[in-house]
MILUMFI-362425 format. One record per residue: residue number from 1; residue in one letter; x, y, z of N, C-alpha, C in turn. Coordinates in pm, whole numbers, plus 50000, padded with zeros to 5 digits. Layout:
% MILUMFI-362425
     i   aa     n.u     n.v     n.w    ca.u    ca.v    ca.w     c.u     c.v     c.w
   NUM    a       X       Y       Z       X       Y       Z       X       Y       Z
...
This chain:
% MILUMFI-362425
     i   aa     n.u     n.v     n.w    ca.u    ca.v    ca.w     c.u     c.v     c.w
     1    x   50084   49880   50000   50000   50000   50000   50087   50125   50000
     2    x   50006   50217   49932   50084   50362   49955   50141   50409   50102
     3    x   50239   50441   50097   50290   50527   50261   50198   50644   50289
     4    x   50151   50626   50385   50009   50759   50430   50125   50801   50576
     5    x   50206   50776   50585   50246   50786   50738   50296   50915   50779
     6    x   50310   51011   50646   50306   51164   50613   50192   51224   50663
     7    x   50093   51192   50651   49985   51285   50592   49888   51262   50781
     8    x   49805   51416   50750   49722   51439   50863   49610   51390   50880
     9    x   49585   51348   50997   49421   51346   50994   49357   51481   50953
    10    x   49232   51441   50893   49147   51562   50850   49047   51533   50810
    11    x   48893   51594   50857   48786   51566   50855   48738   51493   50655
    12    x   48747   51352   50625   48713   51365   50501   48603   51328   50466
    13    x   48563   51370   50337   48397   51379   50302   48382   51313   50178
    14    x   48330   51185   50107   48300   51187   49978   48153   51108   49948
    15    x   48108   51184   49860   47983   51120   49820   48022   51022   49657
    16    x   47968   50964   49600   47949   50848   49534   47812   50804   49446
    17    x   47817   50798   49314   47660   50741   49295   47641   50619   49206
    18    x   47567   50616   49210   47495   50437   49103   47377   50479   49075
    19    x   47329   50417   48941   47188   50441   48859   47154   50300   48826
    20    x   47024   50246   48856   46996   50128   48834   46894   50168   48764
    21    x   46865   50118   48634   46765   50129   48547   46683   49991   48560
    22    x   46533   50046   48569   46458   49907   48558   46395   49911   48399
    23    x   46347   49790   48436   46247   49805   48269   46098   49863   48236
    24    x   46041   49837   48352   45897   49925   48321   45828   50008   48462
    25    x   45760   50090   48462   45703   50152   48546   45684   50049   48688
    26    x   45635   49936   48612   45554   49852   48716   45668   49814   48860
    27    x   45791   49788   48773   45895   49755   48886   45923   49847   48990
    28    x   45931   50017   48939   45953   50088   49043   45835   50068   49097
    29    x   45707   50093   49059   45608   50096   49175   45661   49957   49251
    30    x   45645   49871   49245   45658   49763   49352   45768   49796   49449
    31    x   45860   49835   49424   46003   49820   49457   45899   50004   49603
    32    x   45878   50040   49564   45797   50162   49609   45708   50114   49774
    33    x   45605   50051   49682   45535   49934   49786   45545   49834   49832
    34    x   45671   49767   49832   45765   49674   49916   45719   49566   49837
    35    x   45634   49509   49672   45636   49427   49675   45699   49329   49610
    36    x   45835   49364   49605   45915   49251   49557   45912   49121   49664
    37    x   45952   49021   49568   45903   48894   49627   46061   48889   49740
    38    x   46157   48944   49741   46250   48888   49819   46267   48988   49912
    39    x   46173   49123   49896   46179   49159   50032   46203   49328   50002
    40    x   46227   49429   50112   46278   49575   50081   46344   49615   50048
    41    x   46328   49624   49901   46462   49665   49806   46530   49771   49871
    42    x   46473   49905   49901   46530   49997   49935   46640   49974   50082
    43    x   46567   49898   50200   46643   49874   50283   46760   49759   50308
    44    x   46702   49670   50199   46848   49533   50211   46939   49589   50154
    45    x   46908   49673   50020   47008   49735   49960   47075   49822   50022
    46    x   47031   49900   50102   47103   49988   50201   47166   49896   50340
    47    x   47099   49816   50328   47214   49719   50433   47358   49669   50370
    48    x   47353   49642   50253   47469   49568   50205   47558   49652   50176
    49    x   47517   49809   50122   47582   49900   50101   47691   49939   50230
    50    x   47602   49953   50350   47668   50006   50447   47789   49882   50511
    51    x   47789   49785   50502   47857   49643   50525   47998   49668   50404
    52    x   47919   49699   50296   48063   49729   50170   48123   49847   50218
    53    x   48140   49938   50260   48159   50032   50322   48310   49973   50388
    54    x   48248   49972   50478   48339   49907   50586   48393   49756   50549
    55    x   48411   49723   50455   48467   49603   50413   48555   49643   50307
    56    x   48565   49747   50285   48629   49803   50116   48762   49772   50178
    57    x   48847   49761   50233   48982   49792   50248   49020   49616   50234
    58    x   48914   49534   50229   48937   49357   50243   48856   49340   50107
    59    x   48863   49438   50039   48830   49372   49864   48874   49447   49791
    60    x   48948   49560   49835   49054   49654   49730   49145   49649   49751
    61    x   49279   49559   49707   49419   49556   49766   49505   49662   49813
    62    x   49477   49772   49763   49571   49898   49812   49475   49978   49864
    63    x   49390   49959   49912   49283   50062   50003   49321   50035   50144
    64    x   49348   50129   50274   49404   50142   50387   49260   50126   50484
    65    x   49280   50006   50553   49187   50011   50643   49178   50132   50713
    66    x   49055   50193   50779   49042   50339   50811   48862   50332   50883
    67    x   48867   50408   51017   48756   50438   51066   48676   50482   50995
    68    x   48548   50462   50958   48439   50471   50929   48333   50527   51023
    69    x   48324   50685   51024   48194   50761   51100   48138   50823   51079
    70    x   48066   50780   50980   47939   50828   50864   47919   50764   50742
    71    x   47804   50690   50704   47758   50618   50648   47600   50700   50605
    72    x   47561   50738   50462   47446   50792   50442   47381   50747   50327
    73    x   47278   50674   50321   47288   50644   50161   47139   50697   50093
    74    x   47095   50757   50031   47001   50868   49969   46953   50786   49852
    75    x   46813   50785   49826   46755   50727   49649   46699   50841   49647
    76    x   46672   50844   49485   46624   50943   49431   46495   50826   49289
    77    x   46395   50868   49290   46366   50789   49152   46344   50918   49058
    78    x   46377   50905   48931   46381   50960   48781   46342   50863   48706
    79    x   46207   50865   48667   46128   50809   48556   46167   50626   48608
    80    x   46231   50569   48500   46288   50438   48533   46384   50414   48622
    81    x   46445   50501   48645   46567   50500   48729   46571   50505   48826
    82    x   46626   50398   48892   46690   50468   49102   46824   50526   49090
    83    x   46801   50670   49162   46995   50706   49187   47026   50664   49339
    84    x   47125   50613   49302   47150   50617   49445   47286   50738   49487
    85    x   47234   50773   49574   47388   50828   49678   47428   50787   49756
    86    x   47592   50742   49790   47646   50667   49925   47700   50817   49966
    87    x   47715   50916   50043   47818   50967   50124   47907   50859   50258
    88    x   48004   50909   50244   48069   50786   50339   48175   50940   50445
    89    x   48222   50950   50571   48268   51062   50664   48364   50988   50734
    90    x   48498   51028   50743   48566   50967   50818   48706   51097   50869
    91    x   48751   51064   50987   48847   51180   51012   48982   51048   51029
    92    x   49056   51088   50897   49178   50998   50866   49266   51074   50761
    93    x   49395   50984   50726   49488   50982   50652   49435   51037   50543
    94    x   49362   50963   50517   49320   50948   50377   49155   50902   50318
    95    x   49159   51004   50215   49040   50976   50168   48958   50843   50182
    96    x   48820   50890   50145   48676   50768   50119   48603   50779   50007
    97    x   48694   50845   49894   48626   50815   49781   48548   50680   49738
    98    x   48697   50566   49750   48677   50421   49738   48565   50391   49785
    99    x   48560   50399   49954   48467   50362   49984   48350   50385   49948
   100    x   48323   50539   49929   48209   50556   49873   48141   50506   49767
   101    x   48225   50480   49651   48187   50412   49550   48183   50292   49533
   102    x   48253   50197   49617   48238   50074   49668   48078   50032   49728
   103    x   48030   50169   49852   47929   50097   49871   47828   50140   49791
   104    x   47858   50232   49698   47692   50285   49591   47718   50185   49507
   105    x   47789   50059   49437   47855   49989   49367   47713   49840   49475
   106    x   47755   49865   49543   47742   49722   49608   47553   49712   49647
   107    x   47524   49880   49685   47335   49896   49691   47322   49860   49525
   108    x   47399   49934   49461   47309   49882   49292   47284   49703   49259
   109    x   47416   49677   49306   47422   49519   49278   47304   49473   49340
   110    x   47319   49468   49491   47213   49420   49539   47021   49458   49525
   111    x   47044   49557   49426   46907   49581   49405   46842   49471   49268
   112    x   46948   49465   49194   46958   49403   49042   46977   49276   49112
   113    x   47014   49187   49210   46976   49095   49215   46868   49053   49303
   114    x   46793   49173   49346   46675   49173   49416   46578   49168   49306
   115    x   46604   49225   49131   46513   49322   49102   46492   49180   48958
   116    x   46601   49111   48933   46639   49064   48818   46516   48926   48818
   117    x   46443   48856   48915   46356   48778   48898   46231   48829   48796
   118    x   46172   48948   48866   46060   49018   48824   46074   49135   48707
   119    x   46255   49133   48667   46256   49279   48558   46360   49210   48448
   120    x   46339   49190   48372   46463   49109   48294   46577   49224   48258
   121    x   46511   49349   48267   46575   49444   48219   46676   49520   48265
   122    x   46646   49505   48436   46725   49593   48474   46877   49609   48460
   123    x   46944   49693   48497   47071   49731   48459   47133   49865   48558
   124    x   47273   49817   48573   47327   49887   48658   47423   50006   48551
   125    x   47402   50125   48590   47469   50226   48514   47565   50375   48636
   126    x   47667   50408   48552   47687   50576   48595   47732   50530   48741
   127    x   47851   50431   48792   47897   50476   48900   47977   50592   48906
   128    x   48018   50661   48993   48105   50750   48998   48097   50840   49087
   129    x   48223   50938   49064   48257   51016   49213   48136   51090   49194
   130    x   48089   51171   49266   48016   51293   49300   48111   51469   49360
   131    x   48168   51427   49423   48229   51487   49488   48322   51412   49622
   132    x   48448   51483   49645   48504   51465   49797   48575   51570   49799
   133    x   48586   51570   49983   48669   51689   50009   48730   51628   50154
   134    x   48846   51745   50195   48921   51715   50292   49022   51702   50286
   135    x   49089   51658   50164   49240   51611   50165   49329   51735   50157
   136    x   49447   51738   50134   49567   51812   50110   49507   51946   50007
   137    x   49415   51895   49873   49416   51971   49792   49285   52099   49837
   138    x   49182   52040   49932   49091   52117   49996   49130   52217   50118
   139    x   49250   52242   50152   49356   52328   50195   49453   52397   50130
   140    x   49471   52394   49992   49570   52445   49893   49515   52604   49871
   141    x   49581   52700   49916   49566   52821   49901   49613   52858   49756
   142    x   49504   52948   49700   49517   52962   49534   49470   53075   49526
   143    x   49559   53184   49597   49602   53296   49595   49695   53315   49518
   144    x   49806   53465   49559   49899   53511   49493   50038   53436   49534
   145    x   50120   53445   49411   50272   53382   49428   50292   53394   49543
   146    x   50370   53339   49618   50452   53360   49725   50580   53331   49738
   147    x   50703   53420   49810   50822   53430   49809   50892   53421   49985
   148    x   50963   53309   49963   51050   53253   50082   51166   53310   50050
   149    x   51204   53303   50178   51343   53302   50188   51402   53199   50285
   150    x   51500   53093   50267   51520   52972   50369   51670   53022   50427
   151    x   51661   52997   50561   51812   53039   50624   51863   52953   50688
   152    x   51936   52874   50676   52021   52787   50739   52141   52847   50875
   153    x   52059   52789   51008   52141   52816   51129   52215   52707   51181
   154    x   52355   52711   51104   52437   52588   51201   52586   52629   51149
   155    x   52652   52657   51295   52818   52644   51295   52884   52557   51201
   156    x   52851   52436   51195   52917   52268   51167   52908   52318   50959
   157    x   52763   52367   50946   52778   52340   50804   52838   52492   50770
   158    x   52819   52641   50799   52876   52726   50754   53027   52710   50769
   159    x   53121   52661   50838   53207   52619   50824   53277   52551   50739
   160    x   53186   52436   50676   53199   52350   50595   53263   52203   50583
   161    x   53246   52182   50764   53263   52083   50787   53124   51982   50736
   162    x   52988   52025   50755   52891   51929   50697   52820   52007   50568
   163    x   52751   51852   50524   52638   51945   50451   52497   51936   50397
   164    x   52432   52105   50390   52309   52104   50422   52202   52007   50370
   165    x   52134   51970   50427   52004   51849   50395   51857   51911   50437
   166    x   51827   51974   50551   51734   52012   50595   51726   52131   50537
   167    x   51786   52262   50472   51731   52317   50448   51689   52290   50306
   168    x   51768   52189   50257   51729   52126   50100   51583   52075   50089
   169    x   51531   52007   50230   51407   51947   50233   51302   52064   50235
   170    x   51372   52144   50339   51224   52257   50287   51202   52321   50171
   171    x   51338   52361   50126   51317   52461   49986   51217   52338   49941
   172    x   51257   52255   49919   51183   52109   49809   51061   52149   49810
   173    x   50974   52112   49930   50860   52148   50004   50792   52265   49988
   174    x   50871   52340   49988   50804   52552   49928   50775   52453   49799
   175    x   50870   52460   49690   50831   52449   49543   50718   52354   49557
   176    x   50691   52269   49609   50599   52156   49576   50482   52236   49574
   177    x   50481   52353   49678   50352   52414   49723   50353   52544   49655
   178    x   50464   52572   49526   50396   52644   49443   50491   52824   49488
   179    x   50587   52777   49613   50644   52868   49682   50791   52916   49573
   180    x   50767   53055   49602   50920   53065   49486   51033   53107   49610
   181    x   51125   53006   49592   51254   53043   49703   51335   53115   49639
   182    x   51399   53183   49657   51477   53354   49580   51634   53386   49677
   183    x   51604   53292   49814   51690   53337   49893   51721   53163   49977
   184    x   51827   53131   49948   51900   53063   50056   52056   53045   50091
   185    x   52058   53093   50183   52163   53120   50257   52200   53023   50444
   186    x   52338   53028   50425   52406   52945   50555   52455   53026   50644
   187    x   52434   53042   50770   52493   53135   50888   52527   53070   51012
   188    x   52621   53116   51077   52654   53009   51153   52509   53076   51291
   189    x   52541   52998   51396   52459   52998   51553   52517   53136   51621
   190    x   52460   53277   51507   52514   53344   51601   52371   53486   51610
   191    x   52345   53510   51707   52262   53591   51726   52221   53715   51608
   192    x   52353   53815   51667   52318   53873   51525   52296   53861   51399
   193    x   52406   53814   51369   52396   53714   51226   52197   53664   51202
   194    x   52154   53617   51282   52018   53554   51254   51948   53685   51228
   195    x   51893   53766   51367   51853   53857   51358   51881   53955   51228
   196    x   51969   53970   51183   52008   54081   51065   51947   53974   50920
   197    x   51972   53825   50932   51906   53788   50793   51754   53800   50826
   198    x   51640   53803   50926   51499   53815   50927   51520   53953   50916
   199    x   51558   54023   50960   51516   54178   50925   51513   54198   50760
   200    x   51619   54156   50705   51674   54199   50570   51583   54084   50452
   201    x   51537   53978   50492   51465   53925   50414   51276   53994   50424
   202    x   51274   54044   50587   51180   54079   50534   51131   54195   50537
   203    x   51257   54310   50518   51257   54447   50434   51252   54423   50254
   204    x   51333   54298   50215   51318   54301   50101   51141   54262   50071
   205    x   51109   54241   50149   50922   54155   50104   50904   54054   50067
   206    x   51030   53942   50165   50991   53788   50162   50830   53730   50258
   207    x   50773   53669   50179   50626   53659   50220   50656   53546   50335
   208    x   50740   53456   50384   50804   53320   50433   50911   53343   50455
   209    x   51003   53366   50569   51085   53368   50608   51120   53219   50738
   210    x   51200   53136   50692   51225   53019   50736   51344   52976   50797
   211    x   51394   52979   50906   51512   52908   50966   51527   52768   50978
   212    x   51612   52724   50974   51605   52568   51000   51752   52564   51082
   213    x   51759   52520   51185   51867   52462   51265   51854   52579   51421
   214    x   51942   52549   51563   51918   52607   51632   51778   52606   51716
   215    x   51683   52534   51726   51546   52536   51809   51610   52408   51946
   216    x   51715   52346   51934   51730   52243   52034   51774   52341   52190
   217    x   51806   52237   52265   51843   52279   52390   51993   52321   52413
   218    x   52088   52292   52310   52219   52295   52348   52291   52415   52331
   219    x   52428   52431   52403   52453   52599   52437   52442   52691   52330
   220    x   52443   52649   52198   52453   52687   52078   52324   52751   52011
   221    x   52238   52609   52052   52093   52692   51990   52027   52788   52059
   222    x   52028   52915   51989   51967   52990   51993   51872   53096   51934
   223    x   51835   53027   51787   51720   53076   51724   51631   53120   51766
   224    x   51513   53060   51871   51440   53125   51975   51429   53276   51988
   225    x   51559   53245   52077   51601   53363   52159   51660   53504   52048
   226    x   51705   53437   51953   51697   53550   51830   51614   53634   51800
   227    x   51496   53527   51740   51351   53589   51641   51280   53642   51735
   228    x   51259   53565   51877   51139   53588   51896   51123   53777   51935
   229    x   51250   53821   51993   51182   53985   51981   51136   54032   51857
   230    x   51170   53966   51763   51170   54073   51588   51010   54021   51571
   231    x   50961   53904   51636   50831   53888   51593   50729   53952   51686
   232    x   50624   54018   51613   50518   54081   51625   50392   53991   51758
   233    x   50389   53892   51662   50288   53783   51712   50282   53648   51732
   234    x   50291   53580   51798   50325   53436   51786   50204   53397   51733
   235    x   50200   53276   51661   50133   53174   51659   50156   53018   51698
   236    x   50037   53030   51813   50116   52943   51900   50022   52786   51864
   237    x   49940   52786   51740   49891   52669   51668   49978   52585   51586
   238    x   50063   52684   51528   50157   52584   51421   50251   52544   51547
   239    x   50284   52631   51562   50409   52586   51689   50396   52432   51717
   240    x   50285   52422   51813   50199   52308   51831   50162   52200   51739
   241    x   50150   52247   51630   50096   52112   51529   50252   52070   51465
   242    x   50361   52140   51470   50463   52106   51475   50524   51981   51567
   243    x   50520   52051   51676   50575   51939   51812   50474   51796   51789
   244    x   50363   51855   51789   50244   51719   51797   50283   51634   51669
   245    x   50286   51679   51540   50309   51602   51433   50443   51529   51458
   246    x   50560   51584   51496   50671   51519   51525   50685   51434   51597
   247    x   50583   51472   51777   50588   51345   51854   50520   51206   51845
   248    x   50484   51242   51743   50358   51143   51675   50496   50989   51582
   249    x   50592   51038   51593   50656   51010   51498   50810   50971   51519
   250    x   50850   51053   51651   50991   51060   51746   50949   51129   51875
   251    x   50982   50999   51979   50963   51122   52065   51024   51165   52149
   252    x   51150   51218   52114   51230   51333   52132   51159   51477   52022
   253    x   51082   51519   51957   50989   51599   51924   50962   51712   52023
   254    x   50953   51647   52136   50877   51765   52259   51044   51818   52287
   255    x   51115   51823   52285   51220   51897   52320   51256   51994   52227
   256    x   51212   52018   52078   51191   52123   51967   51134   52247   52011
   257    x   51192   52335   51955   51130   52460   52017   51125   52550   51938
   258    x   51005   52519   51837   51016   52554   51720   50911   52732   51755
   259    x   50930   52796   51630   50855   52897   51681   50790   52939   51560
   260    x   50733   53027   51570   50578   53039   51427   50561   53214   51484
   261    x   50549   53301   51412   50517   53396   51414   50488   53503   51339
   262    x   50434   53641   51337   50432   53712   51188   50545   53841   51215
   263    x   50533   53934   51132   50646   54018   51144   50543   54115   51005
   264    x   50482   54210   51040   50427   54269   50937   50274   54159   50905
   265    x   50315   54133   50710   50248   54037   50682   50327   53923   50659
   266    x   50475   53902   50720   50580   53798   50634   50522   53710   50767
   267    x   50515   53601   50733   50523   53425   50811   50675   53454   50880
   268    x   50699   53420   50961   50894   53375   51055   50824   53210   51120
   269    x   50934   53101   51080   50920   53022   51110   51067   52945   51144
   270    x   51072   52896   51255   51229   52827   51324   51158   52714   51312
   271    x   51284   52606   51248   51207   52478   51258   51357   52398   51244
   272    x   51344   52286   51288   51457   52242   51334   51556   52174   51275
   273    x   51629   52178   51287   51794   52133   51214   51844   52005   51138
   274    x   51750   51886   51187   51788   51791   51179   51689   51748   51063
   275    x   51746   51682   50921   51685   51677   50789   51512   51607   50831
   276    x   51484   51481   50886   51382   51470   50954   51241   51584   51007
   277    x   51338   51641   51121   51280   51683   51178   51218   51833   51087
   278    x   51287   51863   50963   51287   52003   50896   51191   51951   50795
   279    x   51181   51817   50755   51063   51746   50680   50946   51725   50760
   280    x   50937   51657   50839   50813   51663   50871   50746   51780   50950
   281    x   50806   51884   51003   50752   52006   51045   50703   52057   50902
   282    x   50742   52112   50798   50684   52130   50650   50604   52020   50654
   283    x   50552   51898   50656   50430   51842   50619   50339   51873   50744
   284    x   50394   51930   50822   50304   51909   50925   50219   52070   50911
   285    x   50273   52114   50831   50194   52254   50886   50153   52311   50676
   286    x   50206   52218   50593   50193   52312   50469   50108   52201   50361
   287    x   50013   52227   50273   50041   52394   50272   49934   52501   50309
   288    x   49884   52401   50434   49775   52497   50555   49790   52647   50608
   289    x   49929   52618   50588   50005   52746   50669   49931   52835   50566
   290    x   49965   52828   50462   49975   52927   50314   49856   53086   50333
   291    x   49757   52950   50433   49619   53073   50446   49635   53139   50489
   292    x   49727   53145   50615   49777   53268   50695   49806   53428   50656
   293    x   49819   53434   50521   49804   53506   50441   49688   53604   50410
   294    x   49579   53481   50384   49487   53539   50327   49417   53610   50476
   295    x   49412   53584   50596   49349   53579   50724   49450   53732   50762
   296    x   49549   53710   50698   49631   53859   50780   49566   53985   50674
   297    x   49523   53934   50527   49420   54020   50434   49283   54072   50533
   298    x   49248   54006   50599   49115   54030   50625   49031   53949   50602
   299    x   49076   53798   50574   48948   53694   50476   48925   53622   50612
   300    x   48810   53589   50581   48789   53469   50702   48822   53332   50640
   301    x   48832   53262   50765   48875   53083   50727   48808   52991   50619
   302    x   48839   52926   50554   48772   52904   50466   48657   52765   50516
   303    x   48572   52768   50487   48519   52635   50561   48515   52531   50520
   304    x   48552   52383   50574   48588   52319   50481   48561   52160   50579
């Protein structure tokens, strides 16, 4: 199966449909007034549906078993036709498209072999998505360009005894999300030095201003203690979904001391040194962060 071991929980939503065509009027009426001979079309079929549901991950080889907490399934009749709708709700990794269409897949079947004694005709048509939401792309801010600048805080590599990886992972990470990096640069663990590159990146009108190295405990790190006067405002949510995403994952995490804040309208973000730890803080917060933007405009949250 795909690696999900990235990705956030997040409320996901997908609906799903199936069209079962009968052959004459007479079938929907029965099917209406319960009198098919094997029983309530509408409700066995909605039993089997909701059973496929929750069975999809043990009849689709690469589908990720996943909580299931919401199950809805809707008919509609049009002339000859039943539509059906599955919505399927789950707060996970990863989508329920599958599922959804798995179980509007599985009410049609079971209606057509409820329906196929008394209709020679019927026929199953038009599965397909309807809609879903929730994932990565239902958070993608599709606003204006945006411009980083990434700063690398560590003695060991400005020296040139090592070399850089973590700040390689974030630049990666900006571009993926559409971010134009314009500025990266290496400085060693020294106060001023930090302080003078956030001022100067964001006099020039870097929208993302990013440190990586320096958030640990040792005599050296001192990023923290740098930014945090130059910043305006903390935000003390990413901060948090930082540490939490990490301890989720290592837990040495809670000893990060990462920091999130604004400066004007520019983002300042310290995030930590170690290639790992500079990756999954970027998945953990992007490209959610991005809205922060639009919210320092004046927009409200988007609802979702």
């Amino acid at each position: 199966m795909v690696d999900i071991t990235h990705k956030n929980n997040t409320l996901r939503i997908a609906t799903a449909q199936a069209i079962v065509k009968v052959g004459t009027i007479h079938t929907i009426e029965a099917v209406v007034s319960k009198q098919i001979p094997k029983g309530d079309v509408f409700e066995m079929a909605k039993t089997a549906g909701l059973f496929a549901v929750k069975k999809t991950s043990d009849i689709i080889p690469d589908c990720h078993p996943l909580p299931i907490e919401y199950t809805k399934v809707d008919y509609r009749i049009n002339d000859l036709e039943i539509v059906i709708e599955m919505t399927v709700k789950t707060i996970y990794k990863t989508g329920v498209e599958v599922e959804a269409m798995h179980g509007a897949s599985v009410v049609a079947l079971t209606m057509y072999d409820m329906l196929k004694p008394v209709d020679k005709n019927v026929e199953i048509k038009e599965i397909k998505l309807l809609n879903k939401r929730g994932g990565k792309s239902s958070f993608k801010d599709n606003g204006e360009p945006y411009i980083a600048g990434v700063v690398v805080c560590s003695d060991s590599i400005s020296a040139g005894h090592k070399e850089d990886t973590a700040g390689k992972e974030i630049t990666k990470k900006l571009r993926e999300c559409g971010v134009t990096v314009n500025v990266y640069t290496i400085i060693p663990d020294e106060k001023d030095e930090i302080q003078k590159q956030v001022k100067q990146l964001y006099e020039e009108g870097h929208d993302l201003i990013i440190l990586t190295g320096g958030t640990g405990l040792s005599p050296r790190d001192i990023t923290p203690e740098a930014i945090t006067p130059l910043i305006e405002r903390r935000i003390p949510g990413i901060e948090e979904s930082i540490r939490s995403y990490g301890q989720d994952r290592m837990p040495y995490a809670m000893l990060s001391r990462s920091v999130a804040g604004v400066i004007g309208e520019s983002i300042v973000l310290a995030l930590p040194g170690s290639t790992n730890g500079a990756k999954e803080s970027m998945e953990a917060i992007f490209p959610a962060v991005l809205h922060t933007f639009r919210i320092l405009k004046g927009a409200k949250h988007n609802e979702n």
